[in-house]
N, C-alpha and C positions, 0 to 999 in steps of 0.2 A: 268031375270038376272039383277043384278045393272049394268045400261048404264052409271051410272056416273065414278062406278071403272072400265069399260072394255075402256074409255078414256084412261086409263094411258098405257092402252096396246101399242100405240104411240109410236114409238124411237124417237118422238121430243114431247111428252109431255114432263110437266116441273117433278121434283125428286118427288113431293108432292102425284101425279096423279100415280105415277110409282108406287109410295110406298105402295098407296092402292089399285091398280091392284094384285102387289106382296101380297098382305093379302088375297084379295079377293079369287085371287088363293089356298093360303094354308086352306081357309075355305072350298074352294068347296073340296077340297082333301078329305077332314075330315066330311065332309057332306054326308048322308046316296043317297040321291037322286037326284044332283045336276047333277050327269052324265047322267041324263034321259035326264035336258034343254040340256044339250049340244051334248047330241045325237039327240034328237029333233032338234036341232038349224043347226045343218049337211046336216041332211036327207030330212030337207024341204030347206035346202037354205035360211037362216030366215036373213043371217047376208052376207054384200058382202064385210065388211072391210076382207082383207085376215089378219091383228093381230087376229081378234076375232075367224076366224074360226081356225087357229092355235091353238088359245088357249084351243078352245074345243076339240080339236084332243089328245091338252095336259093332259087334266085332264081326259079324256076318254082311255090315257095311260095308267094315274096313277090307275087307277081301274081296268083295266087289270092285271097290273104288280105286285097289291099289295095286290088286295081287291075283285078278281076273285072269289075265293071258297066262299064270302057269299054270294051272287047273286041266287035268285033262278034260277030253268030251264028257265022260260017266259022271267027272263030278260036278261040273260045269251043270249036268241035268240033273244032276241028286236037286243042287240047289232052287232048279225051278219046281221040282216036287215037293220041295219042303215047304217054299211058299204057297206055292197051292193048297196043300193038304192043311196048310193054316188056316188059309182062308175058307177051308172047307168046315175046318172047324168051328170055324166063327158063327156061324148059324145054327149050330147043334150047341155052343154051348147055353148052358142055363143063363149066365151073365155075361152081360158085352163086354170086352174088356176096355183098361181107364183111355180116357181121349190121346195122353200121350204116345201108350203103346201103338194106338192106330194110328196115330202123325207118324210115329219112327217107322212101322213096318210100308207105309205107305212111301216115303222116301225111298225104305230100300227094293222097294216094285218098281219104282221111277228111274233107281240109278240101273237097278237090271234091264227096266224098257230099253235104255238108254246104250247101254251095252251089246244088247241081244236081238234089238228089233227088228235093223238092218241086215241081220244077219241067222238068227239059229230060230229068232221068235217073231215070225212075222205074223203070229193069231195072237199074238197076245192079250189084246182087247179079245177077240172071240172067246179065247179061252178064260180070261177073269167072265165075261155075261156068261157063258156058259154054267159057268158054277155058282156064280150070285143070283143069278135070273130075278127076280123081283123080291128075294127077299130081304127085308128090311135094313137086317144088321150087313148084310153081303151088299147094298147097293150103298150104303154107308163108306163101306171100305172101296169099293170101287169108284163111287165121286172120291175120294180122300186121294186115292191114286193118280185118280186122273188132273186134280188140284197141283199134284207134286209133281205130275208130269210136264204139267206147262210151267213149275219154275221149274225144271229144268231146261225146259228149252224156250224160254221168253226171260226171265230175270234171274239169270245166273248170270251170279259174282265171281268171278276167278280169281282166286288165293293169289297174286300176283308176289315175286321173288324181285328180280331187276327188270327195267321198263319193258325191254328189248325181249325180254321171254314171256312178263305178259302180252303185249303185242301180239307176239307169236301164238301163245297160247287161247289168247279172246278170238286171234280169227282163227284157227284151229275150230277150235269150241262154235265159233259162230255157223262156219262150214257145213261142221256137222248137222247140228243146228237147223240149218235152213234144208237139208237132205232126208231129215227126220220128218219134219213138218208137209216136205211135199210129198214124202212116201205115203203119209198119212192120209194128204187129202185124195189121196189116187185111190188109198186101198181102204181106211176104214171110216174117214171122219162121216160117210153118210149113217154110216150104221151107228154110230156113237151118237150124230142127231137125233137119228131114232129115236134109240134108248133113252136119250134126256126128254124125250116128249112123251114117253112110257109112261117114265118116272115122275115127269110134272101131273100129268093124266090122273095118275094110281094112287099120288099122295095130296096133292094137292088140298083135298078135305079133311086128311084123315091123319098126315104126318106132317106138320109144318116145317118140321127142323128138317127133313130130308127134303122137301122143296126148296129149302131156302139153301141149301147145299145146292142142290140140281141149279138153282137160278145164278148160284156162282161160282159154277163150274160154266154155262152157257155165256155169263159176263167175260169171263177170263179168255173161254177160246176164241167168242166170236171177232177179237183183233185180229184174228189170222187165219181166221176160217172164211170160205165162201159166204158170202152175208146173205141169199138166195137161202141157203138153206133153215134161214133163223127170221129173216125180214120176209116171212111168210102169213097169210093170214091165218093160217092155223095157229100157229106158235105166238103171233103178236095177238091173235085173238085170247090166248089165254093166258098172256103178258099183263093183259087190260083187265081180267077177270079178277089178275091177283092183284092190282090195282086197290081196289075196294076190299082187300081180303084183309082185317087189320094185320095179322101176325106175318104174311108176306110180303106187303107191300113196298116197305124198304129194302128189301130185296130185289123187286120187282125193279123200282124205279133205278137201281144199278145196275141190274140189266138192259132197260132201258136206255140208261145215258151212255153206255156201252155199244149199243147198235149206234146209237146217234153218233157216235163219237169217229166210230168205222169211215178211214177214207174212201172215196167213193165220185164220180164225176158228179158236178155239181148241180145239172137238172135234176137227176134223181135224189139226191141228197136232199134238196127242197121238197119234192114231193114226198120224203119219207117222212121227213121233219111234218111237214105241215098234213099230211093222215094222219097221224100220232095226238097233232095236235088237236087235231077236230074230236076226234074220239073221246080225249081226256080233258077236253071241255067239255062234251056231251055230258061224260060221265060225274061233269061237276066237281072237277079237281082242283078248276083254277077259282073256284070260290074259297079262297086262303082265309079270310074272314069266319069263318063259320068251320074253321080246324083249328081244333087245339092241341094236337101231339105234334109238339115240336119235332122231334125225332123226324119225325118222317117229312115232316116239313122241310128238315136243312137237307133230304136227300132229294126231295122234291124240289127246293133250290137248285142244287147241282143239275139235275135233271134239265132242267129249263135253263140255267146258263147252261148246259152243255150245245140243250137246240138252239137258243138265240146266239153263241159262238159260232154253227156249225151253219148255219144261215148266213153270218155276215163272212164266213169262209168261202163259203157257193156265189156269194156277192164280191167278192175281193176277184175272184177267179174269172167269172164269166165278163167283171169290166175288162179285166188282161188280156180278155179272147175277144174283146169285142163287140159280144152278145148283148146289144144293150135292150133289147126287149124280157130277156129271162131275165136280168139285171134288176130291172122295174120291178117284174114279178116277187124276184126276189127279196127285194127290198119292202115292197109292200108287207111281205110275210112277215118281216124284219118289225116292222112297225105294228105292225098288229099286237106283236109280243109285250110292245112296252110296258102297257098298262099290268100286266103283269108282274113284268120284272121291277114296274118301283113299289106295289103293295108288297113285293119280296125284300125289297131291299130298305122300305121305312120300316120292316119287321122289327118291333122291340126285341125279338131272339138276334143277339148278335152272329152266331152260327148259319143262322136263317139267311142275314142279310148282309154276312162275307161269301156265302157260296154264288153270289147271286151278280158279286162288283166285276167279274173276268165279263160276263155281256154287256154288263153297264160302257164300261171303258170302251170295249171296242164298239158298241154303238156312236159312244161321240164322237170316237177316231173316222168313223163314215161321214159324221155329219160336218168333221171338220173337213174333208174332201168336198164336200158339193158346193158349189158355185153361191146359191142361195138356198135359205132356208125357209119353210112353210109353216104356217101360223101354229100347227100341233107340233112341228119339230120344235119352236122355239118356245114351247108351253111344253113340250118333253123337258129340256135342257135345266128350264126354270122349278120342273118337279124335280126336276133331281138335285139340282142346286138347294133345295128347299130340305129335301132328304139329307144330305150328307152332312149338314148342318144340322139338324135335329140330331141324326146318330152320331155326332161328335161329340155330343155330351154328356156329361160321366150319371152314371146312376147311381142309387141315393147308398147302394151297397158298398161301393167303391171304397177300399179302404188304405187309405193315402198315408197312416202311419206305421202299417205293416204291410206292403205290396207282397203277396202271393201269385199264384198260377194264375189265377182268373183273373186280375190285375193286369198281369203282363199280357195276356192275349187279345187285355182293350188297346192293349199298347200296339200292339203288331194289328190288331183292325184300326186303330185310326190311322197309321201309317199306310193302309188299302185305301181310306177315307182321302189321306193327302192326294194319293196319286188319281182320283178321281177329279178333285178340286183343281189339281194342274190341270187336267185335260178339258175341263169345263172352261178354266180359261183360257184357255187354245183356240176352244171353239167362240167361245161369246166372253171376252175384258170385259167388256162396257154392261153386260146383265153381270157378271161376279162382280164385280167394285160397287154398282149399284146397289145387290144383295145385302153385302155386303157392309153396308155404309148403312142400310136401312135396318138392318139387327142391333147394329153395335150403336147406333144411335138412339134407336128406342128403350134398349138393355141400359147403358150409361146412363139416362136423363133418369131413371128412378132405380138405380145399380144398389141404393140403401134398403128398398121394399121388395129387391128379386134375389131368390135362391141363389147359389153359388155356384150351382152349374151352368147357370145361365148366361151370368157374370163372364165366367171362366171362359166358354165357348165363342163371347161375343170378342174379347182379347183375343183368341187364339186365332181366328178368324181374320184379325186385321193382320196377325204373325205371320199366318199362315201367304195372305198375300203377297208379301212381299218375294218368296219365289215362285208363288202360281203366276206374278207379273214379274220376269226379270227383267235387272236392267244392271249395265258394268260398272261396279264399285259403288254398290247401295244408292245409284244416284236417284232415287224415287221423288226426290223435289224436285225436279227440273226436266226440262224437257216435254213431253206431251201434259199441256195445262189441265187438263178435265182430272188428269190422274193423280197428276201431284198436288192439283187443290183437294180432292177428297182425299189423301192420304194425310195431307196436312192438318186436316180439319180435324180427319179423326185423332190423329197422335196430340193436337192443342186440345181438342177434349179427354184424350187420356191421362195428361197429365194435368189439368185442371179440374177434372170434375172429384179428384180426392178418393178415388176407387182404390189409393195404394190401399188405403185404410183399411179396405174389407177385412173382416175376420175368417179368412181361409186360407191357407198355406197353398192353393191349388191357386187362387186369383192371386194373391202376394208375387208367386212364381214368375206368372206368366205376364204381369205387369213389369215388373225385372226385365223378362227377357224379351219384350219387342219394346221397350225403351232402347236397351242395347243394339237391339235389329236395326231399327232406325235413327241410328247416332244423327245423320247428316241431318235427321229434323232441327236439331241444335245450334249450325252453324244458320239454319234460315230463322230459328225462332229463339236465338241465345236467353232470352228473358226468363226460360222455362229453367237453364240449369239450376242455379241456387233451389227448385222446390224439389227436382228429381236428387238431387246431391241428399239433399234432408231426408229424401224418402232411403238411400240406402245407408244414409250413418246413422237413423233412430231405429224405433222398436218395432218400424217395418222391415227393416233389410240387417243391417249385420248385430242387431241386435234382440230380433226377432226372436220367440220364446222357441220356435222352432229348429234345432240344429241345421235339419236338412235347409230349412228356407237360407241359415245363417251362410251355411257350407257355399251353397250358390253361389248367394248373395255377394260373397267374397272375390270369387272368378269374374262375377257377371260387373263387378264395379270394377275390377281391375280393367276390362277392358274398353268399359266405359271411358274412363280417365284417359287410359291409350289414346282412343278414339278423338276425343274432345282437342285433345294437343293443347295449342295455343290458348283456347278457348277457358282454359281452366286457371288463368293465370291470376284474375281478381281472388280466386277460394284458397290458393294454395297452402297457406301458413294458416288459418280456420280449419282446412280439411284434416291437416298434419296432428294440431292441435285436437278434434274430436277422436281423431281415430289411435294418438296416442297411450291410451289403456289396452287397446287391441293388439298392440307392438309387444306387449310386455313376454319376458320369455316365461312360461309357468313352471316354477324350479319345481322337483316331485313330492319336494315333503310337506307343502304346504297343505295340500290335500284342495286346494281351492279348483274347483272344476272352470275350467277357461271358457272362456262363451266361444271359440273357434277352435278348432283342432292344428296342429302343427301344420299339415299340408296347405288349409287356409289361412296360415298366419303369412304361408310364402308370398300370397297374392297381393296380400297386404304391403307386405314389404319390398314387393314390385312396384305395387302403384305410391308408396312413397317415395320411392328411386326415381318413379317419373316424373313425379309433380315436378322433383325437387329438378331436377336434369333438364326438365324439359321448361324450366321458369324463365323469365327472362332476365333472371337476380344476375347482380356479377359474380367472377366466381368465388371472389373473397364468400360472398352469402353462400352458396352453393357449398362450398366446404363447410361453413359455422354449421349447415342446416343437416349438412350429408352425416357428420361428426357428432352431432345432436342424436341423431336416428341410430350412430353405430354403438357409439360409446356405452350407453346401459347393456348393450350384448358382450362389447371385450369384458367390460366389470364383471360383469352375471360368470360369463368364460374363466375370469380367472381364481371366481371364488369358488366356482365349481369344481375344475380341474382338480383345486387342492384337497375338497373332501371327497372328491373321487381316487387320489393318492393313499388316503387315509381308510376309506372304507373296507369294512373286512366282510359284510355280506353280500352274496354273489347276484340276487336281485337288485340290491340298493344300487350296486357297478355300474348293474346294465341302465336303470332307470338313467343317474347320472350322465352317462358314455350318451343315451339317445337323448338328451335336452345338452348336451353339451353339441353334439351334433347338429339337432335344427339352430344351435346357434351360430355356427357355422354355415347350416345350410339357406338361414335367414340373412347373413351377410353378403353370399355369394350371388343372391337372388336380388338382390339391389341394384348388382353390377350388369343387371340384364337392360335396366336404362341406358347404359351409355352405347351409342352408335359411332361409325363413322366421323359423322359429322359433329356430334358432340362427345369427346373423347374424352378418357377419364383426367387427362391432362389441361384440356381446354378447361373445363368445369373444376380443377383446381383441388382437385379429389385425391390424387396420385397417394399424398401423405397419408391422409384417413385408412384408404385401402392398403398401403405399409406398416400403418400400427397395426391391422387386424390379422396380417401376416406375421408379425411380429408375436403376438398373442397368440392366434390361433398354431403358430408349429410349435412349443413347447408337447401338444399333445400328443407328437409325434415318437417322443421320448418316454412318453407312460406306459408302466406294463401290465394294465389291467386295462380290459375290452379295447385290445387292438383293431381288432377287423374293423368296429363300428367309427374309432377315432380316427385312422389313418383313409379308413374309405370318403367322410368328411372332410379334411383337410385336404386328400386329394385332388375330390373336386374343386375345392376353393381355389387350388394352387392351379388347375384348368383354366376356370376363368381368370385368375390372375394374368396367365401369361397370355391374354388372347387382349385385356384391360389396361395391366401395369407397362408391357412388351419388357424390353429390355431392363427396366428396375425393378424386372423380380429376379431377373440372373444371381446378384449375392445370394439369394436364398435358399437358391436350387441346390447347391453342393451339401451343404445338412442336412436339409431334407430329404435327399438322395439317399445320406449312410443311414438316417434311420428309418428311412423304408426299408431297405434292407438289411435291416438285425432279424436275426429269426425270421424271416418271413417263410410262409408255405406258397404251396403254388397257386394260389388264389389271388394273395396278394401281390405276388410278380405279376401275375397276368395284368393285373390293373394296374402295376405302376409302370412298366413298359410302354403302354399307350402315350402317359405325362411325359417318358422319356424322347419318344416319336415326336413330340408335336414340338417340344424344345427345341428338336435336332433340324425338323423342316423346318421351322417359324426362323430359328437363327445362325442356323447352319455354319459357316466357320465362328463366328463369337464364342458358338462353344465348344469350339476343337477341344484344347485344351482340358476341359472338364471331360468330354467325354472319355479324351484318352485315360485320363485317370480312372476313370469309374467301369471303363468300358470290360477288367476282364473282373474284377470282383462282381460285375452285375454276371456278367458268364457262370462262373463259380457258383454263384448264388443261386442260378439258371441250371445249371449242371447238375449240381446238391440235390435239389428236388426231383430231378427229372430219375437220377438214379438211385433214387429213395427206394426198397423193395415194398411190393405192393400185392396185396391178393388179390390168386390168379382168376376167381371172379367180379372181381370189385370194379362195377363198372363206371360208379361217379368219379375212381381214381384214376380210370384210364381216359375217363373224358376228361380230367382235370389238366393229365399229362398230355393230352393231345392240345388241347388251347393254349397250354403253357408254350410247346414245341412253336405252334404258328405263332405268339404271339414275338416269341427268340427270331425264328425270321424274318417275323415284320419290322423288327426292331434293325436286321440289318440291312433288311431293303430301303428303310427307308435312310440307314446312315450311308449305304451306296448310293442310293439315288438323290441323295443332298451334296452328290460330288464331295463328300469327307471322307474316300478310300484309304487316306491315308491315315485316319484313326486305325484303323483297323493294320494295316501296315505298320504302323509303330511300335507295336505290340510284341514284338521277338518273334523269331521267325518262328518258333515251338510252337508259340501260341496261335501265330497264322493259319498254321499247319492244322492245326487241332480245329479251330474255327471252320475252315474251306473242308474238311473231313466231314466234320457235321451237315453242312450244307449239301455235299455228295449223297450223303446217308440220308438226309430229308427227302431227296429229289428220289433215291432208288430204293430205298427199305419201307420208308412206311405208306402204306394204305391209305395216304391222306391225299385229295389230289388238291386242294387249296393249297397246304404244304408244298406239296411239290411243284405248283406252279410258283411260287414266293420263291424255292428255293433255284428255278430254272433263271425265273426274272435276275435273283442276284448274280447266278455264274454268268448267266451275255451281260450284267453290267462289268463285272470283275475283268470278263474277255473284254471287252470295249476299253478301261482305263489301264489294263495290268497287260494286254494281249501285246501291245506291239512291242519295238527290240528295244524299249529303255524299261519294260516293264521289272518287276524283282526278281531278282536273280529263283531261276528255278520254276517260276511258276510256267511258262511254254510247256516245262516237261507236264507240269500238272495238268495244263492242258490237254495233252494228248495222252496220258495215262491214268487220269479219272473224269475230268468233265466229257470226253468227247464218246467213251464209252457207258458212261452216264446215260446220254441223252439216247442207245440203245438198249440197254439195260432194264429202262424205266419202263418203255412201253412195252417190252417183252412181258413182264410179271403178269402173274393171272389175275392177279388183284387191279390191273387197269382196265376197267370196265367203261368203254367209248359206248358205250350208252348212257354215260352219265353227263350233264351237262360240263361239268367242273372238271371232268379228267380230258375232256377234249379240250378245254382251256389249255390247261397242263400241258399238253399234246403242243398245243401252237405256241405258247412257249418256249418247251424242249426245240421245236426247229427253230425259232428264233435265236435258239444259245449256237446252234451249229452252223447258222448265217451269220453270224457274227464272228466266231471262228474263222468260217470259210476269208472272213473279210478284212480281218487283223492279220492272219498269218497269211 
């Protein structure tokens, strides 16, 4: 072997060494006899650095895995000596070798099982126990083997290429698969049982770590193994032993949940579950109280959801058959469980008491089936309602201004917590609303003398309601009385009892967000909004010392306002007024830190758009008000623009380019008030949003931070023409040529969309313009596309590929806006050139969105241009590129009809040749 490239094999050799370890390897791959050194290099022990012998394990994979079938017989059996005589070695030598070595060589026993079993090595199991027989380091590797042997054949992932060949390849793989498994249980799995009950037997007291391998090697197989040979009293007798053993026991207890877990007809599944049970109540397990290693506890959780799941499975089943006396049975066992499963689930260990919610849930989903419920079911329903409510609340670690890991996973357990709270109210409304109402009322009446997570919990709980009870379009005031006076009651004490005040960002929040929940409380108890309005314009809500609270706060008012509509009409010019400092745009050199961030300023200036839009002022007011709220942003625009002209450093640019931009994206965000119904015309606005047109495209002409300036003005010009309609037409033609000065393909791609929606929205109005603009935008189009580009550069080629579909969406939509004759106006040269491209879209490139866009345009072109008035010439074009087109395309090997998008394309292409067929 090169000892010079097997240096790099090193994690602290230097990149150079690595570089040519990494070659060296891809050569030996590709080399007819290199796996012989490294099978030699194994079998004799030639090398002690453990990189090198990895590596030979590695490349003696790859020959396995890839290059198997050319091997004659001789060497095909070198390779099973080699591994053996390693294995041989493994026990003679002085030191075990490192853990990874034994994972790699263990794979590659697995992929030879895999290989060889059905065929050249049907003792393969005999032959590893033959040579390992009980000793230590040898039964090490042989669990390790047998671990790898069941992913191979139970959780193997198939390197999948296109759908249609993984498909192929998963049932391929599965086939074998399930051929492997039953040869196994014919020929060795009794004797492989054995050996694990040797091995528990021999080590159990005296090697923990190779029991607790043995015990998860027996978890693994017994999914597919006869469960008779495992669900025995010997084997579960010494299952229970290791029970009480500390260092095996969570081992044990996933062994365990493993048998239980085993499908199985549902009398006997009860009866295994409930021996199991008896026993490891004997053995005083289920005294949870008087254990304090968590650890073993969250596995002992599982364990017990696993049997109180596996229970209400035997239960589910036997009512579908009928069975209603084992049903009883069953259920009874069911219930037995509980009292267990809620000292698991009020476990202050969160781990503890989410392994534990998968039996909780489906117990209520039983109890919501039964007809009527009995005095301890509905004394269950109520402990657990009691529990899930206690575990909703944050503990005292919990750290709210740096969320970390353990942050987030209270996050994902109360979201367990939520879906429990649904089903509790599934089963029993009238006890949750009750609960309910009795926390958050007792919490609220002294909310000044109780902790903050208490606080917290009893808010969230009334929030929470609202979808554990649904009802269509938040209508929670009306309709069934018992529910909407307690709902009522509680939201008139939440907003009167002054709880916004608390001092915690965690209660500040969640007061915010079920005020919002329950808008419609407003329309029944209008008197409340003036105090909730104050709670979110002072130094509770968007002024709060808080960012994060502010950030909300901002969203959460904006849609409040929405909400309120009409209702908000006495505050409008007060709200306008307070929230005026918060409008202000913050230019960058002042250095003054904004109490909200740009993205929050947007809300703001949404819900100013609304007040003002949605007032009942006339629109003379509605402009003064609209024109008040724009005007300091054109000003701010136009003094900024000019020391953006003048600026020579390349930070100050950009600073500039992005506050010159939210001030644009601040004006465009105004115009999301007007509707249908109140249009920016009716409201008397038209002008306002002309002058900031007016202002805002000058930046279009700036030649520092283009991308950032013209991607703003874009959008604005967006919403312009969906607002202004027809009185932004003047515009459009200047704005047009300087989008396209210099532009790269980034920026075509986005201004083509503005061009589409012009074309649809006013289709002949703007004949004329197009036709002018229609082949300089081409060119411009062109330019880019045939810009040369390296031939690895892959964000260039995806650029030129979205640029391409963006150019035919751009003419499908000028075909399909009936404006063909833009396109016809154009000199026949240039028609020519254009309908070439579309040809080339549809059969050269690889794209099948492209090429369905580009199929879409030729049946529209056959459909207006097909019959005998169409332009001279194009018939022949028909029959000498579109109609060989449409066989051309799906010939290419690049049309892959396993893909969703190319059979698109597909239906299409026959759509262009039915249209043909129908014009001519």
């Amino acid at each position: 072997m090169d000892e010079q490239a097997l240096l790099g094999l090193n994690p602290n050799a230097d990149a150079d060494f690595r570089q040519r370890a990494l070659a060296y390897f891809e050569q030996l791959k590709i080399s007819q006899d290199a796996w012989q050194v490294c099978a030699e290099a194994l079998a004799q022990s030639i090398y002690s650095d453990d990189h090198i012998k990895f590596f030979c394990f590695q490349v003696l994979e790859h020959q396995i895995k890839f290059k198997y079938s050319e091997l004659t017989e001789v060497q095909q059996q070198l390779i099973r000596e080699t591994l053996i005589t390693w294995l041989q070695a493994q026990m003679l030598n002085p030191q075990p070798e490192k853990t990874f070595i034994r994972n790699k060589a263990a794979q590659v026993f697995a992929l030879l099982f895999v290989t060889e079993y059905l065929t050249k090595w049907p003792k393969f199991f005999f032959d590893i126990l033959s040579v390992v027989d009980l000793n230590p380091r040898g039964v090490d590797m042989y669990l390790r083997i047998l671990m790898a042997v069941d992913a191979e054949l139970v959780d193997r992932d198939v390197v999948h290429t296109s759908e249609a060949s993984y498909y192929f390849a998963l049932t391929l793989e599965a086939r074998r698969n399930t051929l492997l498994k039953d040869t196994m249980r014919e020929q060795c799995i009794p004797s492989l049982v054995e050996s694990w009950y040797q091995i528990l037997q021999n080590y159990q007291y005296n090697n923990s770590e190779l029991t607790c391998q043995c015990l998860e090697v027996v978890g693994a197989y017994v999914s597919w193994i006869d469960l008779s040979l495992i669900a025995n009293e010997r084997f579960i007798n010494m299952l229970l032993g290791h029970m009480s053993v500390e260092v095996l026991r969570e081992e044990a207890c996933d062994c365990l949940f493993e048998i239980v877990n085993k499908g199985m007809d549902p009398i006997d599944k009860t009866k295994l579950v409930e021996s199991l049970c008896q026993v490891l109540q004997s053995a005083g397990l289920f005294s949870i109280d008087q254990e304090d290693d968590v650890d073993f506890l969250a596995r002992f959780s599982k364990l017990v959801n696993g049997m109180g799941q596996a229970l209400i499975a035997s239960w589910t089943k036997l009512i579908k058959n009928g069975d209603m006396k084992s049903a009883q049975d069953t259920l009874q066992a069911i219930e037995a469980k509980v009292a267990l499963m809620l000292q698991l689930l009020i476990h202050e260990d969160d781990d503890i008491s989410s392994n534990i919610i998968g039996f909780c849930y489906d117990y209520l989903h039983i109890l919501k089936q039964l007809s009527a419920l009995s005095d301890q079911q509905k004394a269950n329903v109520e402990a657990i309602m009691l529990a899930v409510m206690k575990k909703l609340t944050y503990d005292e670690e919990y750290n709210f201004e740096n969320e970390g890991e353990d942050e987030a996973m209270f996050v994902e357990y109360r979201k367990q917590l939520k879906l429990l709270l649904d089903r509790l109210a599934q089963v029993s409304p009238e006890l949750l609303l009750a609960s309910v109402r009795r926390v958050f009322n007792t919490t609220l009446q002294n909310w000044q003398t109780t902790r903050f997570m208490e606080v917290e919990v009893a808010i969230r709980l009334l929030y929470m309601l609202a979808e554990a009870l649904p009802v269509s379009h938040g209508a929670h005031f009306s309709g069934d009385v018992t529910k909407a006076t307690a709902l009522q009651d509680m939201m008139r004490t939440l907003v009167t009892s002054g709880v916004s005040a608390y001092q915690h960002t965690s209660v500040t929040l969640e007061f915010f967000e079920t005020v919002v929940r329950y808008e419609k409380f407003f329309a029944v108890e209008p008197q409340h909004i003036p105090t909730v309005l104050m709670a979110f314009l002072d130094h509770r809500g968007l002024r709060h010392t808080s960012p994060k609270v502010r950030s909300r706060t901002a969203y959460l008012f904006s849609r409040f306002v929405k909400s309120l509509n009409k209702q908000m009409n006495p505050f409008i010019e007060d709200v306008l007024n307070r929230i005026q400092d918060l409008l202000e745009l913050s230019p960058p050199e002042n250095g003054y830190q904004a109490l909200l961030s740009s993205d929050d300023q947007l809300f703001i200036y949404e819900t100013a758009g609304v007040l003002i839009v949605n007032s009942e002022y006339s629109a003379e007011r509605k402009q003064v008000l609209m024109r008040n709220l724009l005007t300091p942003l054109m000003e701010k625009f136009k003094v900024l623009l000019e020391k953006l002209m003048m600026a020579q450093d390349e930070d100050r640019q950009m600073a500039l380019a992005d506050c010159l931009n939210h001030a644009v994206g601040f004006a465009s965000r105004t115009s999301k008030a007007f509707s249908n119904k109140q249009t920016v015309k009716q409201c008397g606005c038209s002008e306002v949003y002309l002058d900031c047109l007016q202002t805002f495209l000058p930046a279009l002409s700036c030649p520092l931070q283009k991308e950032v300036l013209r991607s703003g003005v874009r959008t604005f010009l967006h919403r312009m023409i969906i607002c202004l309609e027809e009185e932004v037409l003047p515009f459009i033609p200047s704005a047009s040529e300087h989008m396209l000065k210099d532009c790269e393909a980034k920026d075509l791609q986005e201004f083509i969309p503005l061009i589409n929606q012009i074309t649809a929205k006013f289709k002949t109005q703007v004949s004329p313009f197009l036709q002018q603009m229609f082949m300089p935008l081409l060119h411009a189009i062109f330019e880019v596309l045939l810009l040369p580009a390296e031939e690895n550069d892959q964000s260039a080629a995806l650029e030129k590929q979205m640029l391409r579909r963006s150019y035919f969406a751009f003419l499908q939509t000028v075909t399909g806006s009936g404006m063909s004759e833009v396109i016809a106006n154009q000199g026949a040269e240039n028609v020519e050139r254009v309908l070439f491209t579309v040809i080339q879209g549809a059969v050269d490139y690889p794209d099948p969105i492209a090429q369905k866009t580009c199929f879409i345009i030729l049946s529209k072109l056959v459909e207006l241009w097909g019959g005998k008035d169409g332009p001279v010439g194009f018939a022949d074009f028909v029959y000498k590129h579109i109609v060989p087109a449409c066989f051309l395309a799906p010939l290419k090997q690049t049309f892959d009809l396993a893909d969703a998008q190319t059979v698109l394309a597909l239906s299409e292409c026959a759509v262009t040749l039915k249209t043909i067929h129908l014009k001519r």
